[in-house]
Residue, then its C-alpha position, 0 to 999 in steps of 0.5 A: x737136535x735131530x740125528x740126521x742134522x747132527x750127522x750132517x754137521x759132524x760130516x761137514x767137519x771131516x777132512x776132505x780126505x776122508x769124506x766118505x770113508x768115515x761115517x758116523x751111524x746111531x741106531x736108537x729105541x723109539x719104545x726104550x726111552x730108558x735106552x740110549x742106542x749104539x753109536x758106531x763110527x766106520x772107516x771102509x765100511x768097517x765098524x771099528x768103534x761101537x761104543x757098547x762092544x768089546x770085541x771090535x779090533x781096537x784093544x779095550x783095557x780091563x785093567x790097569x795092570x794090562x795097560x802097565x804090561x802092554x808093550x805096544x804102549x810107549x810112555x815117555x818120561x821126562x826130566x822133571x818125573x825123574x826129579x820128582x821120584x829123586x825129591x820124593x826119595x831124598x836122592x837115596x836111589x841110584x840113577x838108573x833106578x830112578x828112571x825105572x821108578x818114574x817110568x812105573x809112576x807114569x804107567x800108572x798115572x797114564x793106566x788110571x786116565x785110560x780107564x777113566x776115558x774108556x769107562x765114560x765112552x762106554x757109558x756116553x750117549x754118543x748125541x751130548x758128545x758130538x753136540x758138545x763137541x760141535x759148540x766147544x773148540x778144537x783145541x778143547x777137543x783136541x786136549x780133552x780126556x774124552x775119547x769120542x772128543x778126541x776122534x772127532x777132532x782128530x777127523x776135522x778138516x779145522x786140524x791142520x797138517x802141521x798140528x797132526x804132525x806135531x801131536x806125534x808125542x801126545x798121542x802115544x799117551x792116549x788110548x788105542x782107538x785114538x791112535x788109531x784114528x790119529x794114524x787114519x789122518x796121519x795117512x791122509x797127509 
């Protein structure tokens, strides 16, 4: 499929709201075929995902210990974690350990799908994911571990406000550039 038809279909998902101020922008080598281009997504006419570049203003992970030392970050635990660590320890630990342990445990758990996701965007080739993206459901989209995924689903007008409303948790287990956009539709609403 050509990139201007691609485009075309991508922007017909959008949610009315922000029709015109995301826009989705590829650049390619007709001499490199070796080389997959850039991909960029605007919002305002600002760049703020370019798949190949560090310095956009959305925080990308080096490590996991950056992400285990991020404070903007909020992992939230559960009963069942909690019971986890306590049959794990043969409920030798005190409570409030407990909690801290477990919480540890998801830090970590949470680090190494982060990186995984954000290793593959920056490997990806913006055109497979938006063609994948548009042959498979929302809900797949929605609950992929694909950043790209995420966002493009995030934009579609198919995602209801009542859906937006009730992905508050999940997303705060997703990367930033994620978040971000949930927040740009949570605007919108």
């Amino acid at each position: 499929m050509s990139w201007s038809k691609l485009k075309q279909q991508l922007e017909s998902f959008l949610c009315p709201a922000l029709y015109g101020r995301v826009e989705y922008r590829a650049s390619s080598y007709r001499y490199l075929p070796d080389k997959s281009g850039d991909c960029y997504i605007s919002v305002d006419k600002k760049n703020v995902l370019n798949m190949n570049d560090r310095t956009s203003s959305i925080r990308w992970y080096q490590t996991e210990q950056e992400i285990k030392n991020d404070s903007d970050l909020l992992i939230p635990i559960n009963h069942e974690d909690i019971e986890a660590v306590r049959k794990d320890s043969k409920g030798i630990i005190p409570e409030d350990r407990l909690i801290v342990i477990a919480r540890s445990r998801k830090i970590s758990e949470v680090a190494k799908v982060l990186l995984s996701a954000q290793t593959s965007l920056s490997k990806s080739n913006f055109i497979v994911i938006a063609t994948k993206y548009l042959s498979i459901s929302i809900e797949e989209s929605l609950e992929s571990d694909d950043i790209l995924l995420n966002i493009l689903a995030l934009v579609d007008r198919r995602v209801g406000k009542k859906r937006i409303l009730n992905m508050s948790e999940k997303m705060k287990l997703k990367h930033p550039i994620v978040q971000y956009f949930y927040e740009l539709r949570r605007s919108t609403l």
